[in-house]
C-alpha positions, 0 to 999 in steps of 0.5 A: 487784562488790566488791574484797574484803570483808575482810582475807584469811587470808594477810595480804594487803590486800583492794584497797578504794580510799577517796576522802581524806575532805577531797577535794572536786571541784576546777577544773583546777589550774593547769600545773605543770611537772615533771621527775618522772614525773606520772602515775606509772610505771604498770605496773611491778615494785617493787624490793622485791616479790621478797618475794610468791611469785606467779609471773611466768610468762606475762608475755613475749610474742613480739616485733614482726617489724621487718620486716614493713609498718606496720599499715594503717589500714584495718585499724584503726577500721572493724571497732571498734564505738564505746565507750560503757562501759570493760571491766569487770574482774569479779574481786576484787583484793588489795594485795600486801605486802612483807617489812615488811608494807607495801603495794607501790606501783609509783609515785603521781603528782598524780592517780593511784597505782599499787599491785601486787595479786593476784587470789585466785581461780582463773580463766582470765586474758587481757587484753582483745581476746587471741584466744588463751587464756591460759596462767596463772591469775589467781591466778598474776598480778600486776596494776598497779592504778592508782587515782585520789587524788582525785575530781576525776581519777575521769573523767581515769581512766574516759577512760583505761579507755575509750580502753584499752578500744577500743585493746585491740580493734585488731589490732595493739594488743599490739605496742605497749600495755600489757595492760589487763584492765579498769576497776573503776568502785567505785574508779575503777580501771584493772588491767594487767600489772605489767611489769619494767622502764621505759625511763628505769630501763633507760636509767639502767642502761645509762649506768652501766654505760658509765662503768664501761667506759668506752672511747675507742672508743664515747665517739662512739656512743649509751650503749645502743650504735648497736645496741641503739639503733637497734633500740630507735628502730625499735620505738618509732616503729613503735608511734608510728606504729601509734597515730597511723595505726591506732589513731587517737590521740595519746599526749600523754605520751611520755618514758622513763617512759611506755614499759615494756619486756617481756623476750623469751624468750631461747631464742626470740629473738637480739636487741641489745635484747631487749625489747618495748617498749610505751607506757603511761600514756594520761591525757593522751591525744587520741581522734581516732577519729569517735566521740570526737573532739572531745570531749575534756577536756585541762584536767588532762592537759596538767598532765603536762607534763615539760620537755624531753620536751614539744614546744616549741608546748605550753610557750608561754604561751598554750598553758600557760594554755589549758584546750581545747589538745590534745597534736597528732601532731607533739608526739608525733613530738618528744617521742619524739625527745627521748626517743629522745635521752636513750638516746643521753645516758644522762641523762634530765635532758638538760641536766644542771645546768641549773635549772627555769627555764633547762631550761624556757627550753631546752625552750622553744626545743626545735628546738635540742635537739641543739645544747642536747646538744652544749654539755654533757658528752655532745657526744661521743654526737651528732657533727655529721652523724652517725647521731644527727642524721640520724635524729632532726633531722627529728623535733624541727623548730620547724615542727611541720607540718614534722616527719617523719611516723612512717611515714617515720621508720620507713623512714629508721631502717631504712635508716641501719641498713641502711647501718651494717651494709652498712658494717661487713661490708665 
């Protein structure tokens, strides 16, 4: 399979990932902490790829019926055949360029960047496990293709491409993942759908668009709104629960940055939030499924670790200079929380002024997240007793076997949004 032989008619770069010539297998480096997205924001639109004429259609997808049950486990690995090899993606691919001619990145990180790409012929397209066909062509898509920087991140990529891979195959999986197309084993490439918008950018959004409306009678509830917050909640922990029950895996990464939203189709659907939302960027991830478990390697992936989002158990000195720490169920359930809090803030630093070390010393001290929050310039978004800390004070507990389970989590958000309606039709 190749990626391209040469430079095509129109301009476009054939996608040939070369490794750096300098590059050699390295040790795991050592744990360094970040407040920047590592690795990048995976499948994501660039501001300035409005140049390309590739068409966008067939990207939104229905969105998850809130309520319905939690997808049972029983329906999860038992139909799933073990996976020995990833998806192949059997097609050529082509870096896309923008109006200056040069290539469109969707990000880069310590171990992996993102390019946007096109496939030029013309072929049916579906991602992986789709039951229905698809509606476009692949020359009609645009593609994020995540490539690694270095020979030593080639199989922290394979083990992401081969956990998409059986993830792709569980009913329920679109709900909740990013649509994965394959692996590219000549560069070590993972190909997905390039969607618009990630958490973080639309949380930054949001909260400016709040300052510049700024009202005494909201200065009390989330910047999104309790609304769209609470829906945003809801579909979050439904799809943490779905990885954790059905799918059998911890994420290990989850902050705003790893989570993308999809638009509905407007005409189809009256939201607060109209969006899905999806989890991407699995590098750091934990298969506790029986074929895999075990078996993983989390030396580099727990490099990926960004205060404050991180659970406080995995920033303790030993912890940071383990080499066989995984990322456990309960540190997902907080970093969803923190996550969940800076849509409330509108700040994705959460403790905005604080230094490296002093957020790393907070972070550390994670459990007293909410009252780190109502110190600061935001204490009026989280009251003592409210909404904010009903839900998520159960989530962010220092005891991680005594943080609340995604299922239960679910339930409780649903009945707080419940009650506020009951509350304001009265």
């Amino acid at each position: 399979m190749q990626l391209g032989s040469g430079t095509p008619a129109d301009g476009r770069q054939a996608l040939a990932v070369k490794t750096p010539a300098d590059a050699k297998t390295a040790n795991p480096p050592t744990l360094a902490l970040s407040t920047n997205p590592t690795p990048p924001l995976t499948p994501v639109l660039a501001d300035d790829a409005d140049a390309s004429p590739i068409s966008f259609a067939g990207l939104q997808a229905s969105r998850p019926d809130l309520s319905s049950a939690l997808a049972s486990p029983s329906a999860s690995l038992a139909d799933v055949p073990a996976i020995a090899t990833p998806l192949e993606f059997e097609h050529d691919l082509e870096i896309r360029r923008d109006s200056r001619g040069q290539t469109v990145e969707f990000g880069h990180g310590a171990w992996s960047v993102v390019y946007s790409a096109v496939c030029p012929e013309a072929a049916p397209a579906s991602p992986v496990g789709s039951e229905s066909p698809a509606t476009t062509n692949m020359s009609d898509r645009v593609f994020a293709v995540k490539t690694p920087l270095r020979r030593d991140a080639h199989h922290i990529l394979k083990a992401e491409a081969l956990l998409l891979t059986r993830l792709s195959r569980i009913p329920g999986h679109e709900d909740h993942l990013v649509p994965f197309h394959g692996y590219v084993s000549a560069s070590h490439s993972l190909v997905m759908d390039a969607l618009p918008l990630t958490l973080a950018n639309y949380i930054t959004s949001q909260a400016a668009a709040t300052r510049e409306n700024f009202s005494t009678s909201t200065m009390f509830e989330p910047v999104l709104g309790m609304s769209k917050w609470l829906g945003l909640s809801e579909r979050l922990v439904k799809g943490l629960a779905w990885l954790h029950d059905t799918a059998q895996v911890v994420h290990g990464d989850i902050k705003p940055q790893n989570i993308l939203l999809r638009p509905h189709n407007p005409a189809a659907h009256e939201d607060a939030l109209p969006h899905d939302l999806v989890y991407v960027d699995f590098t750091s991830s934990h298969d506790l499924s029986s074929s895999t478990a075990g078996s993983n390697s989390h030396g580099l992936g727990l490099s990926a670790l960004t205060p404050p989002f991180a659970a406080p158990e995995l920033l303790t000195i030993s912890a940071l200079t383990s080499s066989t720490l995984a990322p456990s169920k309960a540190s997902d359930t907080f970093s969803l929380a923190v996550t969940l809090l800076t849509a409330v803030t509108g700040d994705l630093q959460l403790y905005p002024g604080a230094g490296s070390m002093q957020c790393l010393a907070m972070s550390r001290d994670g459990h007293r997240v909410l009252d780190f929050v109502r110190s600061g310039v935001n204490c009026s978004r989280v009251p003592r007793k409210g909404t904010v800390e009903r839900l998520l004070s159960p989530a962010v507990l220092k005891d991680p076997d005594s943080r609340i389970h995604p299922a239960a989590w679910f339930d409780l958000i649903k009945s707080e949004a419940k009650t506020l309606l009951s509350a304001a039709s009265s």
